[in-house]
ROMAR-492507 format. One record per residue (C-alpha): residue in one letter; z, y, x. Coordinates in steps of 0.05 Angstrom, whole numbers, padded with zeros to 5 digits, always signed. Each point is the difference from the previous one (the first is absolute). Example, Ala and Ser with C-alpha at 12.3 -4.5 7.8 and 13.67 -1.06 7.14 Angstrom:
<kollos>
A+00156-00090+00246/S-00013+00069+00027/
</kollos>
This chain:
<kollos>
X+00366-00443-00213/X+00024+00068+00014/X-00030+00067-00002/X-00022-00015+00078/X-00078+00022-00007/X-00028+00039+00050/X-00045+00040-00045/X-00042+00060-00017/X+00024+00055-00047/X-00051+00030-00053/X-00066+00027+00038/X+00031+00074-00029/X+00074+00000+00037/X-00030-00021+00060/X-00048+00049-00004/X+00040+00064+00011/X+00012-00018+00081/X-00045-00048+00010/X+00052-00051+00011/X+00014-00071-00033/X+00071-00019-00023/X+00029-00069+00010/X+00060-00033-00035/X+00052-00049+00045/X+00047-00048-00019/X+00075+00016+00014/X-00006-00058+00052/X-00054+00022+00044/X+00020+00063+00054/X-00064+00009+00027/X-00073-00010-00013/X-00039+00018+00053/X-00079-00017+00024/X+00008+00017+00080/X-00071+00014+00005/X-00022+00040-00066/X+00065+00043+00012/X+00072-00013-00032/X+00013-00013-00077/X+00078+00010+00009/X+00051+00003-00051/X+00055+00054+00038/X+00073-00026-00018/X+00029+00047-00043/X+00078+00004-00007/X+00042-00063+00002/X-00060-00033+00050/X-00026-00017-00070/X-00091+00010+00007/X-00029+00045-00039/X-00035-00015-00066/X-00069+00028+00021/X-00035+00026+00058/X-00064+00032+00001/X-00060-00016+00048/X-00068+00008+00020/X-00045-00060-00024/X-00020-00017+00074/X-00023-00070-00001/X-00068-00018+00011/X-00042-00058+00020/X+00038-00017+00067/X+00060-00039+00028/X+00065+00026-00019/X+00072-00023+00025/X+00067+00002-00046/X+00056+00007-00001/X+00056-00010-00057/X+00077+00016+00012/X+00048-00031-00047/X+00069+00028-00008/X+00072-00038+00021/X+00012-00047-00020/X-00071-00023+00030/X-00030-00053-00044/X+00001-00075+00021/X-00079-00013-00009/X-00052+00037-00004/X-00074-00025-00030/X-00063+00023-00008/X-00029-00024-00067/X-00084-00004+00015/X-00056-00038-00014/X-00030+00013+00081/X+00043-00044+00045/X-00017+00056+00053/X+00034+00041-00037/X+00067-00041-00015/X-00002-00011+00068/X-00012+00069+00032/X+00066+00013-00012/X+00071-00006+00027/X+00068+00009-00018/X+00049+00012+00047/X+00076+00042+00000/X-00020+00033-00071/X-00065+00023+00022/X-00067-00030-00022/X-00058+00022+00043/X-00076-00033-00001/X-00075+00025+00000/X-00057-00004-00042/X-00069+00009+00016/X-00036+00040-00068/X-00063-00005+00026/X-00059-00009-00049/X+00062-00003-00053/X+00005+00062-00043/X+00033-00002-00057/X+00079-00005-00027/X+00037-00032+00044/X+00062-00031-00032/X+00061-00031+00052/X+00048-00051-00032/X+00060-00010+00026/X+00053-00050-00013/X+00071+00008+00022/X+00061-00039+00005/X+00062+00054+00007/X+00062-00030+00045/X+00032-00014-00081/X-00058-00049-00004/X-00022+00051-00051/X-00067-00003-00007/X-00052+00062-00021/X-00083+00016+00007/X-00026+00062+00024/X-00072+00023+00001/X-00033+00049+00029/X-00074+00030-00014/X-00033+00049+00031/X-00078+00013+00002/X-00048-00015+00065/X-00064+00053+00002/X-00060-00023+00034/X-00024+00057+00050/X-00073-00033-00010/X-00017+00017-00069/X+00030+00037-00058/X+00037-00056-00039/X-00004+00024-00068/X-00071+00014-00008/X-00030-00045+00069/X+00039-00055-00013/X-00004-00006-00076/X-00064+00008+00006/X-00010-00060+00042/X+00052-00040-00042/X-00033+00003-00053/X-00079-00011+00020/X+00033-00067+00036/X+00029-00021-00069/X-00060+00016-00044/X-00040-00044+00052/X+00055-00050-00007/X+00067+00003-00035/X+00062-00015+00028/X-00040+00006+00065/X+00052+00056+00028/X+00063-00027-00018/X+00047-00046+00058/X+00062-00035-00006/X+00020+00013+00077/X-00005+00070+00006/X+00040+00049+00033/X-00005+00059-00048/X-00019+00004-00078/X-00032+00049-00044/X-00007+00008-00065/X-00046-00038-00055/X-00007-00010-00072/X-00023-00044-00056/X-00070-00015-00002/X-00041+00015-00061/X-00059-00039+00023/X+00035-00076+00005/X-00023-00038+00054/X+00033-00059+00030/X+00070+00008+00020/X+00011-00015+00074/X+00076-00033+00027/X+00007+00065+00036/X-00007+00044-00065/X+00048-00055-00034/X+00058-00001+00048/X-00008+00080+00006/X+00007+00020-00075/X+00064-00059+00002/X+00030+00033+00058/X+00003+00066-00044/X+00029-00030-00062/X+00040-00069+00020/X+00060+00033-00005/X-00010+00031-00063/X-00020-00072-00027/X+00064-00030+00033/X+00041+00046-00047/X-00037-00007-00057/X+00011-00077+00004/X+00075+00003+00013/X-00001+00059-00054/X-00024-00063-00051/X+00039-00056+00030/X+00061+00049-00022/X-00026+00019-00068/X-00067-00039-00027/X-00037+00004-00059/X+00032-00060-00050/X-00044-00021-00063/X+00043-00022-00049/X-00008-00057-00040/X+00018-00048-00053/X+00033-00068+00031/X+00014-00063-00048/X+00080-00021+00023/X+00039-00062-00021/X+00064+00017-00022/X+00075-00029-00045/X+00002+00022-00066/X+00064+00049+00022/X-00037+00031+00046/X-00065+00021-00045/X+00023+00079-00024/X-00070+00013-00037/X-00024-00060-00051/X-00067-00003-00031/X-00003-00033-00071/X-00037-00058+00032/X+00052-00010+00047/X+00057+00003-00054/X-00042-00052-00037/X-00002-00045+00060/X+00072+00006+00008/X+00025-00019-00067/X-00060-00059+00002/X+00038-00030+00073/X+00050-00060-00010/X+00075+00042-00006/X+00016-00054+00063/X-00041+00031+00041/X-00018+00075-00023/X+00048+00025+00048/X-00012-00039+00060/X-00076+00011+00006/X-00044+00056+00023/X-00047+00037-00048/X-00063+00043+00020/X-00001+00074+00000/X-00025+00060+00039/X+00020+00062+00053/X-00031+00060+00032/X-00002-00002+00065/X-00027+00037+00056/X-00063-00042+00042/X-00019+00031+00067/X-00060-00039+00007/X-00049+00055-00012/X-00067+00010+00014/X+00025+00061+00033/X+00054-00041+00043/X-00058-00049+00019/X-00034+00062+00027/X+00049+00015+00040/X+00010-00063+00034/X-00076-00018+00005/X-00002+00065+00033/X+00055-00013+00047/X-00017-00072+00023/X-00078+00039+00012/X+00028+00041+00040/X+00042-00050+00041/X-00053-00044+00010/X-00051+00060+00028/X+00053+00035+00042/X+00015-00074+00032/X-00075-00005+00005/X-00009+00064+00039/X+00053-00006+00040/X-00030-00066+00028/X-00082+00039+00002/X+00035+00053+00046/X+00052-00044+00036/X-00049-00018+00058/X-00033+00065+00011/X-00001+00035+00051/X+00045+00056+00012/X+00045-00018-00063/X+00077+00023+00002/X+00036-00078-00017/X+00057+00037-00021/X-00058+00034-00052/X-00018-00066-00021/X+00066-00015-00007/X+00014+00051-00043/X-00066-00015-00051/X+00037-00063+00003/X+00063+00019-00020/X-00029+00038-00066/X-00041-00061-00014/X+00063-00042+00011/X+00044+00055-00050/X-00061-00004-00057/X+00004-00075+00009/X+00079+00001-00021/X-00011+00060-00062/X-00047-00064-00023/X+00054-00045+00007/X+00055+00036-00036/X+00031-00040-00051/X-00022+00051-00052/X-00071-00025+00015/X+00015-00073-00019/X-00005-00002-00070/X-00068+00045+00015/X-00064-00036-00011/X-00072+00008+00019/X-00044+00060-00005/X-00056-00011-00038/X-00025+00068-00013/X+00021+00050-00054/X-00033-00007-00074/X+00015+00074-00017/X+00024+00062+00037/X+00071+00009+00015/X+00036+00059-00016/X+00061-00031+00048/X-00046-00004+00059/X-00029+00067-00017/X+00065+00043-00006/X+00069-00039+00020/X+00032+00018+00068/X-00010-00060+00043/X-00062-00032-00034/X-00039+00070+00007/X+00006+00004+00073/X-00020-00071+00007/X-00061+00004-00034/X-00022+00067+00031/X+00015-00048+00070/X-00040-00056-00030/X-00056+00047-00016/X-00001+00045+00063/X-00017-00069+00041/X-00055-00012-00033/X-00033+00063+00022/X-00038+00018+00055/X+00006+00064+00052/X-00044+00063+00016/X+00013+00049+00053/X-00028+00056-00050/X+00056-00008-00035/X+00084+00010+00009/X+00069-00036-00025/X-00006-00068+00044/X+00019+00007+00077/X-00042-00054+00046/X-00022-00005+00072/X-00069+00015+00016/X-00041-00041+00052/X+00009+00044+00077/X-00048+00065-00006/X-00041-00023+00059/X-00030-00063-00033/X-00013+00037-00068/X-00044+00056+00027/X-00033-00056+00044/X-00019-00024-00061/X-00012+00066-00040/X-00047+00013+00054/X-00038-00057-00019/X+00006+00018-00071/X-00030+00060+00010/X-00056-00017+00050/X-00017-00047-00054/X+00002+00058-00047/X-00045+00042+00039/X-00050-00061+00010/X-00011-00011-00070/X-00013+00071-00015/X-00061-00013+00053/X-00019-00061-00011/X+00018-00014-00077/X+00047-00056-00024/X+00003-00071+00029/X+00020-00066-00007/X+00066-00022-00019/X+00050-00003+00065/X+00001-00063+00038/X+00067-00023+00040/X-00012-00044+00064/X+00061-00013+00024/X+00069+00013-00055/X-00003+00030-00062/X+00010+00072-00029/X+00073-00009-00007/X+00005-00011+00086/X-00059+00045+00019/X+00055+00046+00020/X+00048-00043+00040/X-00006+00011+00081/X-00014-00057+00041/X+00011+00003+00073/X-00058-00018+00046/X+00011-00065+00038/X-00024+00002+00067/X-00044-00060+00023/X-00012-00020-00079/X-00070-00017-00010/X+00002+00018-00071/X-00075+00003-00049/X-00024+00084-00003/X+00020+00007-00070/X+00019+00056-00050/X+00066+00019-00044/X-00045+00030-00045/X-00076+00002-00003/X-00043+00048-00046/X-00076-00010-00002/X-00063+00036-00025/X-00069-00017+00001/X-00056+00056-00013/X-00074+00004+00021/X-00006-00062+00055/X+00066+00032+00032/X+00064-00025-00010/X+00073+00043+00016/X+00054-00038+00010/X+00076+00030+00006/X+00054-00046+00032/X+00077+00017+00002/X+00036-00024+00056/X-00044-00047+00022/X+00019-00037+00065/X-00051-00014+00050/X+00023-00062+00021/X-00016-00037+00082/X-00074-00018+00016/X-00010-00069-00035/X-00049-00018-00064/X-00001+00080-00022/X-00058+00042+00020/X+00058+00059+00004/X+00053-00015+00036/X+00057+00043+00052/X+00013-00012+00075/X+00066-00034+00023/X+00051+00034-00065/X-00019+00005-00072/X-00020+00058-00028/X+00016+00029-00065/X-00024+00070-00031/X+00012+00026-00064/X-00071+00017-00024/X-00060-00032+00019/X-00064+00031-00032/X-00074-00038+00021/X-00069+00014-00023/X-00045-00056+00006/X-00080+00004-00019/X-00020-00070-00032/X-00061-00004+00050/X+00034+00033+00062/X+00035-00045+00055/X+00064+00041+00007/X+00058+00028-00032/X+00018+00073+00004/X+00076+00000-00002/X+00056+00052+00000/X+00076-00008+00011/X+00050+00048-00037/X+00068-00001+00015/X+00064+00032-00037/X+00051+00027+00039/X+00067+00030-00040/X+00010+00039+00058/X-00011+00069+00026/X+00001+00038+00059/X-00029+00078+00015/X-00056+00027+00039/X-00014+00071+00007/X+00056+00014-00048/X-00035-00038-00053/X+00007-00070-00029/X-00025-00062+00041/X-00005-00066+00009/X+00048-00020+00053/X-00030-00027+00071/X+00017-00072+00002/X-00042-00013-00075/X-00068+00036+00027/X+00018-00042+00068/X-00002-00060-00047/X-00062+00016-00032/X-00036-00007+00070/X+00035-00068+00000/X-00030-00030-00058/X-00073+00029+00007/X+00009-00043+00077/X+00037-00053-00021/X-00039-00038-00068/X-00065-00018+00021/X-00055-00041-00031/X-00036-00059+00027/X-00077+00000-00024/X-00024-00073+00005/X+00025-00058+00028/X-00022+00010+00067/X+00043+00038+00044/X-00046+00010+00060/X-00061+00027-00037/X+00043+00036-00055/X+00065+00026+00028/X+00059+00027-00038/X-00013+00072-00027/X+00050+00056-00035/X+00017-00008-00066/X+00020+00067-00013/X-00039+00072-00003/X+00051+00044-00011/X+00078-00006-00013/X+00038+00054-00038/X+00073+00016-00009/X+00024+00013-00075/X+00059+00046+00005/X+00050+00050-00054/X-00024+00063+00033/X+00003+00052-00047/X-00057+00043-00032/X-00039+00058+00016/X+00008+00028+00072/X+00059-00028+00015/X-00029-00068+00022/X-00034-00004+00078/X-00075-00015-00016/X-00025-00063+00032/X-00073+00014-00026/X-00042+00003+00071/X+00050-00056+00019/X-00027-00038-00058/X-00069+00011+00012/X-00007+00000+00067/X+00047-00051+00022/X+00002-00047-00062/X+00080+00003+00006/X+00035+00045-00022/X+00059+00019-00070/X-00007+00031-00063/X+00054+00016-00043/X+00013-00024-00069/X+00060+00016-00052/X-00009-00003-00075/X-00030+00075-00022/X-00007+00023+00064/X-00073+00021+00029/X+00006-00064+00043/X-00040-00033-00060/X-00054+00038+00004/X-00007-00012+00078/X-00001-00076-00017/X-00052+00001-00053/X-00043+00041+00050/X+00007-00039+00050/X-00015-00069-00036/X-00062+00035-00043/X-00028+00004+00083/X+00012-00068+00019/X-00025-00029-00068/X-00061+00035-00002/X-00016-00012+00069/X-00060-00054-00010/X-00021-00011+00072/X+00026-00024+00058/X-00019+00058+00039/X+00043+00033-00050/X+00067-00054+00010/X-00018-00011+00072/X-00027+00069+00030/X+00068+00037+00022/X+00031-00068+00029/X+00023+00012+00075/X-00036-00054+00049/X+00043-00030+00063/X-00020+00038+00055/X-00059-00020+00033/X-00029-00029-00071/X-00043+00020-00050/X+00005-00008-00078/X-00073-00016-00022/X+00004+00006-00077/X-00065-00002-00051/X-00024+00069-00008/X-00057+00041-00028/X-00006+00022+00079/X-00014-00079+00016/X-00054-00023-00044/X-00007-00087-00018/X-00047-00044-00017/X+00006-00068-00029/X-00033-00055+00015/X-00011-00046-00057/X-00042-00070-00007/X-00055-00017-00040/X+00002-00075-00018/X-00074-00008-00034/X-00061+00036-00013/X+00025+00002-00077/X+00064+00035+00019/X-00044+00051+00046/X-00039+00017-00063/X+00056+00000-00046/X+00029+00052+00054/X-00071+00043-00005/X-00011-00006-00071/X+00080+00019-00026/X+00011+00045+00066/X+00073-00031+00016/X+00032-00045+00034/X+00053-00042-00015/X+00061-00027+00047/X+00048-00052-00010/X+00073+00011-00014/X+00038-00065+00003/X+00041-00042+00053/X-00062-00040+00018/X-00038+00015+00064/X-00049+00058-00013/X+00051+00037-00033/X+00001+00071+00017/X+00069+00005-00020/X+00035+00034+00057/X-00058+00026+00039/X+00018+00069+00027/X-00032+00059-00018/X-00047-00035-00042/X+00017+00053-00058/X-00026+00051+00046/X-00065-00017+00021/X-00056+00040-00009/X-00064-00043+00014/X-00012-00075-00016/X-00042-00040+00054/X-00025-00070-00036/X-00023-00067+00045/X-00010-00069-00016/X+00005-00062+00036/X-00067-00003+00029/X-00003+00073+00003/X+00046+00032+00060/X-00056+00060+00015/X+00009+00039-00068/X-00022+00068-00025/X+00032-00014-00067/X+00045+00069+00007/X+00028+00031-00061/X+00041+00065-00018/X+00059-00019-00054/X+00001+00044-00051/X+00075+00041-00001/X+00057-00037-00037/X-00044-00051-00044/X+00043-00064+00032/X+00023-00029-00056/X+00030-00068-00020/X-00032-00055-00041/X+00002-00080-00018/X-00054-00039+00017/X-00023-00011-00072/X-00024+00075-00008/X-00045+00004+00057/X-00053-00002-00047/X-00072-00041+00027/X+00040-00022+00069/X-00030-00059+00029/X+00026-00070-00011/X+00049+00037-00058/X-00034-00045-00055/X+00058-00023-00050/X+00050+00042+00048/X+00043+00010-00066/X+00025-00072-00002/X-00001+00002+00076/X+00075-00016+00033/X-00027+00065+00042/X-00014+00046-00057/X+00061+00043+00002/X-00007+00009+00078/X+00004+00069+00016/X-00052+00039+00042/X-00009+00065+00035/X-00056+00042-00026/X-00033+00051+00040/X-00064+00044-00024/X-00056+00009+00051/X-00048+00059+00007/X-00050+00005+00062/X+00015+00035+00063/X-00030+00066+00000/X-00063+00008+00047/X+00030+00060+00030/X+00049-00045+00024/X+00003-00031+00078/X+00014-00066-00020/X-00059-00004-00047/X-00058-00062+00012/X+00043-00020+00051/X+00011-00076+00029/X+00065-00018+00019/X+00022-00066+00034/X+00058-00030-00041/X+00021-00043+00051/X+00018+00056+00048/X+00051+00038-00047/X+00073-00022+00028/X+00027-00036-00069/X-00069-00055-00003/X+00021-00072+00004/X-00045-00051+00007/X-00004-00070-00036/X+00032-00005-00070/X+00037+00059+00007/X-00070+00048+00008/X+00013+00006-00084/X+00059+00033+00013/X-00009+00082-00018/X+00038+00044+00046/X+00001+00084+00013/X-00032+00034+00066/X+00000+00069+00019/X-00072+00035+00000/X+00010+00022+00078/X+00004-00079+00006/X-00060-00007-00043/X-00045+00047+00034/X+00013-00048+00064/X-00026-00059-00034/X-00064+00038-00012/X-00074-00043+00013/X-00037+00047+00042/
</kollos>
């Protein structure tokens, strides 16, 4: 390959102007990106092009169009050598020009075009061209590191892509972890042709052992005797001492080495894998053939290095009993054993020396958004469980999946990440898809729905969910001057909090569909400081809203404010209070404002005394009937009203003392009635709910009073008259026995 790069000088000569120089083959006339402005090579005398040019580095993370002049004689064929078929196909060749577009977005990185040409002479020659693409989002060398390399601490390898449109660089990881294909076929890509050499280097000139071989041989043609072969001479019949053969010995030179077994173990590995990963990628979508073809090809050349004739009197590798100098220091054999070993090893963005594609921008700071949420959480809340994977497995949690329309696909996660502290449990969902109303509680009208973060708070004894949707958006827009979130992803925000509901209960007409959502919040790279808009009363007020988040940048902060609000929020007065109603509606929510009262059952006189004597009562947490499981507001209720069968006209009224619910099993509420032997009981481990009971103060209206149980609204009579349910007291004082 010639000296065709299109490349960067050292950060110091291009310093001086500000300008970046670029080398050209003598075949090429013109380089020039319409769009970004013209990187031309001016024909000097003669029509011959110019060595070098110099030129501002203007591309960025946008489409671009090209266009490449060739000199006369114009060349025959023209191809682009590239992974992306979009690429390889983006481009035409026509009269000696080739002209195409590329689209960079979410794609920074090095940028490398391949070009293969047949010249009129059927002469054929390679050209490549690099140049870098700079993201306008973020600053790549510290943002984008950054985000590299929290994504491949979480996971390694994560980051890396065979079909990618630009590469960056990465380096040999000191922490092994387990080599992915990508990371295989990259650090290949950057030495195969090395290798090649090196193997042709020792088809040409190998290592021979020499050795002693026993040879039959006439008498005239022995030059060295031993005495015991003089002695066997003189001891053979005259009549036959100079027809026969006699043993002796030569020096000769063996190739089969354990060195030369290396080499072609080595070579038929490589072969086989190559073949291997040709046929993995074949199928995939948005794969160049003629790229295939071409991993092909190399498989197909290591296959016949294997099969040179040198290699037949080669045997099997079994493995070397001591070190070999040969290996460690002869041209040829070095180079393949630095090959062999480089393969073994895996990547890391941290460090430099191996150049790889990276997975698109967009999808890796969906996912460092998660990261970091996750982060942020556990600084809060403390460390959880392991993570748990619902649908795919780490190495896909970053592939894209397009939405099917009409699909009536199970709400499940990519990723799920779960804690449980003090009766409450957080749970943290990435990408999960809300899938159409069918067996899930949460579900989305008419399309799927699929958001990046989903972050829900549920109390163990509450009936309800508090969730909130965060999505990332590698996008950015301006407001005011300052960094924004564009339009379109606060637009979708309002989307999701209307379009995933939840059904409560199995009956439609008595429990209707309700929101799923509270608030929905746009995660974008806005920069730090001032320079971001501030969505805070948009936040609070409105429950949508965008804050922005970059590694470093004051963004973090914001976040682990605003999740230290929503965790510690322990009411749903709290979760619920700023939610805007449908006009015409009401949101009626459990506040101190509103004060409840449960009414609970008494079974027996036993259980009445047990109540007086141990001043609690106990409620039943199962999926029986009784359970109080589910009943709203029951957490906030401030009085406890007590009846029995026989007993509807009750002035069993009772304060509950401040946060003493509690939970317990059946087999530590000590003296309860009919608990005899309870710790063998199949029902010992039930759980209860435990409330302490004090006595309304005199001072208070509702004191000596007699209330009529069977006028408060949630009473059913027959079996069901057990069942304990919450009342207001405005709907208490109505039941009042005057």
């Amino acid at each position: 390959m010639q000296g065709a790069y299109l490349e960067r000088v050292r950060e110091d000569d291009a310093a001086a102007d500000g300008c970046v120089e670029y080398k050209f083959s003598h075949s090429v006339t013109e380089f020039q990106s319409i769009r970004s402005g013209s990187l031309t090579t001016v024909p000097g005398d003669n029509g011959s092009p110019k060595k070098s040019v110099k030129a501002p580095p203007v591309f960025f993370e946008s489409r671009h169009l090209f266009r490449i002049a060739f000199l006369e004689p114009h060349p025959k064929t023209v191809d682009i050598d590239h992974p992306m078929a979009a690429i390889a196909e983006g481009f035409q060749y026509e009269d000696g020009v080739l002209w195409g577009d590329i689209d960079f977005v979410n794609s920074p990185g090095l940028f490398s075009l391949r070009l293969r040409i047949v010249h009129a002479d059927n002469r054929k020659e390679e050209l490549e061209f690099k140049f870098p693409v700079v993201s306008v989002k973020m600053n790549v060398e510290r943002d984008y590191t950054a985000i590299k390399n929290d994504i491949q601490n979480a996971s390694p390898g994560l980051v890396l892509a065979f079909l990618a449109k630009t590469f960056g660089d990465s380096g040999f990881d000191r922490k092994r972890h387990r080599q992915t294909g990508e990371e295989w076929f990259g650090i290949l890509q950057n030495v195969f042709d090395e290798y090649e050499c090196a193997c042709k280097k020792i088809i040409n000139d190998p290592h021979r052992r020499y050795v002693v071989e026993p040879i039959w041989q006439r008498a005239d043609r022995i030059k060295r005797w031993s005495p015991q072969q003089v002695n066997l001479f003189f001891r053979t019949d005259p009549a036959v001492r100079e027809i026969i053969r006699f043993r002796t010995s030569q020096i000769a030179a063996a190739i089969d080495t354990a060195e030369n077994r290396f080499v072609l173990y080595t070579l038929k590995s490589l072969a086989r894998e190559l073949a291997e990963f040709a046929k993995k990628y074949a199928d995939k979508e948005g794969i160049n053939p003629k790229f295939i073809a071409n991993i092909r090809e190399r498989a197909k050349s290591l296959d016949g290095l294997s099969h040179n004739p040198f290699f037949r009197g080669v045997g099997r590798f079994e493995g070397f009993r001591q070190q070999s100098l040969v290996l460690q220091r002869r041209p040829g054999y070095a180079q393949i054993l630095t090959t062999w070993l480089l393969l073994q090893q895996s990547l890391s963005p941290t460090n430099k020396g191996i150049q790889i594609g990276y997975r698109p921008i967009s999808a890796l700071y969906e996912f460092w958004c998660f990261l970091e949420f996750k982060k942020l959480l556990t600084q809060v809340l403390g460390n959880a469980g392991e993570d748990k994977f619902e649908s795919g497995t780490i190495e896909n949690v970053l592939d894209k999946e397009d939405l099917k329309d009409g699909a009536k696909e199970k709400t499940l996660s990519k990723l799920v990440h779960i804690w449980k502290i003090d009766g409450r449990t957080y749970t943290l969902s990435y990408q999960k898809t809300y899938g159409l109303e069918g067996e899930d509680r949460t579900f989305a009208i008419d399309y799927l729905q699929r958001p990046d973060i989903v972050f829900s708070i549920q109390d163990d004894l509450a009936p309800d969910d508090y969730t909130y949707l965060f999505d990332s958006k590698y996008r950015i827009s301006t407001m005011d001057g300052k960094d924004a979130s564009p339009r379109d992803a606060i637009d979708e925000m309002h989307r999701y909090r209307d379009a995933i509901l939840y059904r409560h209960g199995d009956d439609f007409l008595r429990q209707p569909n309700r929101r799923e959502t509270i608030g929905a919040y746009v995660l974008f790279p806005g920069r730090s400081g001032d320079r971001s808009y501030e969505y805070k009363e948009k936040c609070e007020v409105e429950n949508i809203g965008a804050i922005p988040l970059l590694p470093g940048e004051d963004g973090e902060a914001k976040l682990l404010s605003f999740i230290k609000k929503i965790v510690t929020k322990r009411s749903a007065n709290e979760h619920l209070g700023k939610v805007i109603p449908t006009r015409g509606t009401t949101v009626v929510i459990g506040t101190a404002d509103m004060e409840y009262v449960i009414v609970g059952y008494c079974k027996s006189p036993e259980h009445w005394q047990w109540i007086q004597s141990n001043k609690k009562y106990n409620m039943r947490i199962g999926d029986k009937n009784g359970t109080v499981l589910g009943v709203p507001n029951l957490l906030y209720a401030k009085y406890i009203l007590i009846h029995s069968e026989s007993e509807l006209h009750t002035n069993k009224l009772f304060e509950i003392v401040p946060f003493s619910a509690h939970l317990c099993t059946r087999k530590n509420l000590s003296g309860y009635p009919s608990n005899k032997s309870a710790e063998n009981s199949p029902n010992a481990n039930k759980h209860y709910l435990l409330v302490n009971l004090r006595p309304v103060d005199k001072d208070n209206p509702l004191f000596g009073k007699m209330f009529d149980v069977s006028k408060l609204e949630g009473y059913k009579k027959g079996h069901q008259s057990s069942k304990t349910f919450v009342t207001t007291v405005n709907e208490l004082e109505k039941s009042i026995i005057s």
